[in-house]
N, C-alpha and C positions, 0 to 999 in steps of 0.2 A: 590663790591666783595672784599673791602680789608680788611672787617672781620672774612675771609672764606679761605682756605685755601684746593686745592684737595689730595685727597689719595686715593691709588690705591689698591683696595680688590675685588678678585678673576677676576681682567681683568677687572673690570666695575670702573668708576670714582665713586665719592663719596664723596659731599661736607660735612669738618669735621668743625664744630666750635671752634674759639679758645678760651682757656680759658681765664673765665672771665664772660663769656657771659649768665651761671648759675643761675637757682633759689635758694635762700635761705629757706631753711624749716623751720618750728618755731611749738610748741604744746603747748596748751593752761592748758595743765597738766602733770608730769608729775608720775602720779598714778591714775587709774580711780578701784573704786571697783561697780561692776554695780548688781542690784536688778530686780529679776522679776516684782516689784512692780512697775518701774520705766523705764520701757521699752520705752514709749513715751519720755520720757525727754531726751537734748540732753547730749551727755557724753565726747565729746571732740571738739576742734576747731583746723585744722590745717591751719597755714597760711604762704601763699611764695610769696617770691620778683617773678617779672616779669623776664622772659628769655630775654632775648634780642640780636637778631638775625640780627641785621644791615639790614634789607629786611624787609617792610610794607606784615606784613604776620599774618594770623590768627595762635594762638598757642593752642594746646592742650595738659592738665594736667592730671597729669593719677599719682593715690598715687598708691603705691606698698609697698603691705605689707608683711612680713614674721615674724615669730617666731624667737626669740635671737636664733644665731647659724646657721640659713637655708640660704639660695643664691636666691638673687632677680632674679635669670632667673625662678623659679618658684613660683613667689610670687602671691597673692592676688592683683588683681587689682579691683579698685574701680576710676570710669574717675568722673574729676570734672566736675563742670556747668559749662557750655561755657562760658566765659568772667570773670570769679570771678577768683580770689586769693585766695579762701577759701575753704575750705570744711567742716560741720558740720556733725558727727554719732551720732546717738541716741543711747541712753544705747541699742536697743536693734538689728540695724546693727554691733556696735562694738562686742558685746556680740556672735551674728552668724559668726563676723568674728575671733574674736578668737578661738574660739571652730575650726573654718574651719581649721584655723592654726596648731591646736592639745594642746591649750591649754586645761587643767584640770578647771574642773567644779568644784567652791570653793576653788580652789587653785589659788594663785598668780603667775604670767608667766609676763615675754616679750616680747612688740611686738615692732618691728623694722618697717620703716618706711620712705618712700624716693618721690621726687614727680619726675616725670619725663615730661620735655618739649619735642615737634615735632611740625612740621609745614609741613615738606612733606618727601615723603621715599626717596627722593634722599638725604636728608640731615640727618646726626647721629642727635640721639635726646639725648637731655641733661639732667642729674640726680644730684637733690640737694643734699647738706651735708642729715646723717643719722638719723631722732631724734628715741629715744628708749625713751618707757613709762613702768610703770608698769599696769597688766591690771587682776582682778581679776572676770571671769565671773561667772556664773549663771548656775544650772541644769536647762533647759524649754524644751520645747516641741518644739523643731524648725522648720519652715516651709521651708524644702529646695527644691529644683527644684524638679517636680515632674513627674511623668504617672501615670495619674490613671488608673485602671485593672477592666473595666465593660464586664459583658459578663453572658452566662447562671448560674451562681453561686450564682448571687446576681439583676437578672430581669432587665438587659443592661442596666441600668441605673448609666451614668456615675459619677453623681452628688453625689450619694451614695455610691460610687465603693470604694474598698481599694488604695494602692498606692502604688509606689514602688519609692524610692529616690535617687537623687544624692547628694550624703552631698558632693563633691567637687567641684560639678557643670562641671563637666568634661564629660558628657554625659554616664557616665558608673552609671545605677542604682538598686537597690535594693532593696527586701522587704519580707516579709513574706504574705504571703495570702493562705487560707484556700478554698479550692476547693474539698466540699463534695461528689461531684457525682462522679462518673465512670468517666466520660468522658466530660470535662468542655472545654466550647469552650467559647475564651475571645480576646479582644483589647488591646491595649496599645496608652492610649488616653491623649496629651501633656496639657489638661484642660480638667476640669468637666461637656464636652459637646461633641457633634458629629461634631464640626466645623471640626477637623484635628483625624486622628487617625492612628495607626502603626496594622498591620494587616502583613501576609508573609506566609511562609511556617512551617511546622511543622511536626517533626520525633523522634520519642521517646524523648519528652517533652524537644526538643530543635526547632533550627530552624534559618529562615533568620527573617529579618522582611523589609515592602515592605508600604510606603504610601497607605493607602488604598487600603489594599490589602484583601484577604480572613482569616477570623477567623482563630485567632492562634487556638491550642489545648494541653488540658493536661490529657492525660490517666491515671487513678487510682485517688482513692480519699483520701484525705489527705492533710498536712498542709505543703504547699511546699515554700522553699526559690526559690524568683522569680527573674532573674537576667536580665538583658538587657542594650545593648551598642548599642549606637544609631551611635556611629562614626563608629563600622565594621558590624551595622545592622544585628544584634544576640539577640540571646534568649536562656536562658534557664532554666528548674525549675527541682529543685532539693528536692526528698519528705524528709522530716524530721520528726521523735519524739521525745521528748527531756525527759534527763535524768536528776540527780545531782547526782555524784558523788565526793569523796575526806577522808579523814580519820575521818572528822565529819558525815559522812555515816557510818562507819565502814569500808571503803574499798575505795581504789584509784584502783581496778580491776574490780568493778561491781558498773553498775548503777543504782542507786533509781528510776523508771520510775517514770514520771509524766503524766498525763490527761489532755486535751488538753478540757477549757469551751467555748464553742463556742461561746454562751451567753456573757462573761464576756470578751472573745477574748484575753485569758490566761491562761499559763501551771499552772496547778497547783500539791503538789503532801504535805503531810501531812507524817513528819518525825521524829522518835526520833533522835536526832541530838547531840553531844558529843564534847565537846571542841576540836578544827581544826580549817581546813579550807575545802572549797566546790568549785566546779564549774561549770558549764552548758556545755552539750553536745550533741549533735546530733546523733543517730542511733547507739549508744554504739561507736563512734570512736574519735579521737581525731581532724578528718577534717575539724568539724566544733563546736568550742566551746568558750563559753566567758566566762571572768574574771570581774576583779575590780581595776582597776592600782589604784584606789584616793580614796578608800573608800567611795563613794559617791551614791551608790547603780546605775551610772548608769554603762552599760555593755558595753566592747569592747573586739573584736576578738582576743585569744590567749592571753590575759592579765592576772592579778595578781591572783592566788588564792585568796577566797574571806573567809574574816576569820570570825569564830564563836567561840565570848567569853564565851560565858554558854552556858552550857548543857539544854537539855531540848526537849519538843515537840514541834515542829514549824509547823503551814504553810507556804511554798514555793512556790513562786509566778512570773514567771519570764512572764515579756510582752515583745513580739516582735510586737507591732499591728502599733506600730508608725516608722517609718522606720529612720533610723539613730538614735533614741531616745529611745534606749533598755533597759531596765530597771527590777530591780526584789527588791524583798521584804521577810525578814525575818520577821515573826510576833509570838511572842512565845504565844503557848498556855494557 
């Protein structure tokens, strides 16, 4: 015990270690720019000294990642293999973990990075120096923590079902899903099967939700944003049509409506279109609409007006069908 020292937090003892006893952090680059193409390949190496604890004790290593600027009490954890020093990310873990971050797709950001030692909850656990990289991700199609939404819409069949996403992995998820009929009765299923599924109550197209409980429900047919938090076990879907409005419409007061392909499982809507800029909206209101922060055609909530250099006819194309991964399309006629 004489490399241990107690301190006393909120009335409970609490063995603190004294400095010194720290991992060193170290990265194998420091600028990674990563490619769809190259998603297998790995894209960085981080390596750290052993903790050292004066006590024969198993240690666990846990990287903590954050965006330049952000506070490691809310960072990105990624835990290492038991027993290594190491960690290796493939272009295309780091790639999902940037973007997690809020880095821009095509644009260069960085990301900050720290390891942190434990061995048991009575003792503080210990965080190395800070290394910072540069990290330029990738537009893809990310596969984030998901529910799939099987039920009378699409013949219970979960494997084929739409989905609704957590892009923070924070159990709050979302998604677009199109639910034809009057009156569509559906699951909310944690895999592409009947092993596990979330099922609950249901009241003007909200609700609780209940393990294996009785068929959600969603009255009226239409193309509804579907929402669900597994942590206060809630539901609810909200119908939408989508517009584009902005002064390359002729008007930031009135929407262009778009046509919802069921087929193609995207708004569409064919516009003369006028040097501006545009942006996507919901039910003519402003409560739910997306922009362009990066130019990059993909879509995030409440962001950039989206600009249009020439004039001309376009089709307009925006997809909500992949959930976190929104995206739309200018294609001049």
């Amino acid at each position: 015990m004489s490399l241990v020292l107690f301190s006393c937090e909120k009335d409970e003892e609490r063995l603190v270690l004294r400095p010194g006893a720290v991992p060193t952090l170290a990265a194998t680059a420091n600028s990674v720019e990563l490619t769809a193409e190259n998603k297998g390949e790995d894209a960085i190496t981080l390596n750290w000294t052993a903790a050292d604890y004066g006590i024969p004790a198993a240690v666990t290593y846990t990287l903590q990642f954050i965006a330049e600027g952000g506070d490691f009490e809310s960072a990105r954890e990624v835990e290492a293999t038991p027993g290594m020093l190491s960690e290796t990310l493939t272009v295309a873990e780091l790639n999902t973990l940037a973007v997690q971050l809020g880095l821009a797709p095509n644009n260069e950001g960085t990301v900050q990075v720290r390891v942190q030692s434990s061995v048991a909850e009575s003792i503080s656990p210990t965080h190395s120096n800070v290394v910072s990289f540069k990290v330029t991700p990738f537009l893809d199609i990310i596969e984030y923590v998901s529910l799939w939404v099987p039920g009378s819409h699409q013949g219970w069949d979960p494997g084929k079902a739409p989905k609704v996403s957590s892009v923070k992995d924070d159990g709050v998820y979302e998604g677009y899903v199109n639910f034809p009929d009057n009156k569509t009765n559906f699951k909310l299923n944690p895999a592409p099967n009947w092993d596990n599924d979330f099922g609950g109550t249901s009241s003007g197209n909200k609700g609780t939700l209940v393990a294996k409980g009785s068929d959600l429900q969603v009255d009226g047919a239409g193309y509804y944003l579907l929402k669900a938090n597994t942590n206060q076990l809630t539901w609810e879907a909200i119908k939408t049509s989508w517009g584009v409005i902005g002064d390359a419409t002729g008007s930031w007061d009135n929407d262009q409506d778009m046509t919802y392909d069921a087929t193609a499982q995207v708004w569409k809507a064919t516009l003369q279109l006028s040097v501006g800029e545009i942006k996507f909206r919901a039910n003519d209101k402003w409560d739910i609409n997306f922009g362009d922060d990066n130019a990059d055609a993909s879509l995030e909530y409440g962001a950039a007006n989206i600009k249009v250099a020439e004039a001309g006819r376009y089709e307009v194309v925006l997809n909500l069908a992949n959930p976190g991964n929104y995206t739309y399309t200018l294609t001049k006629l």
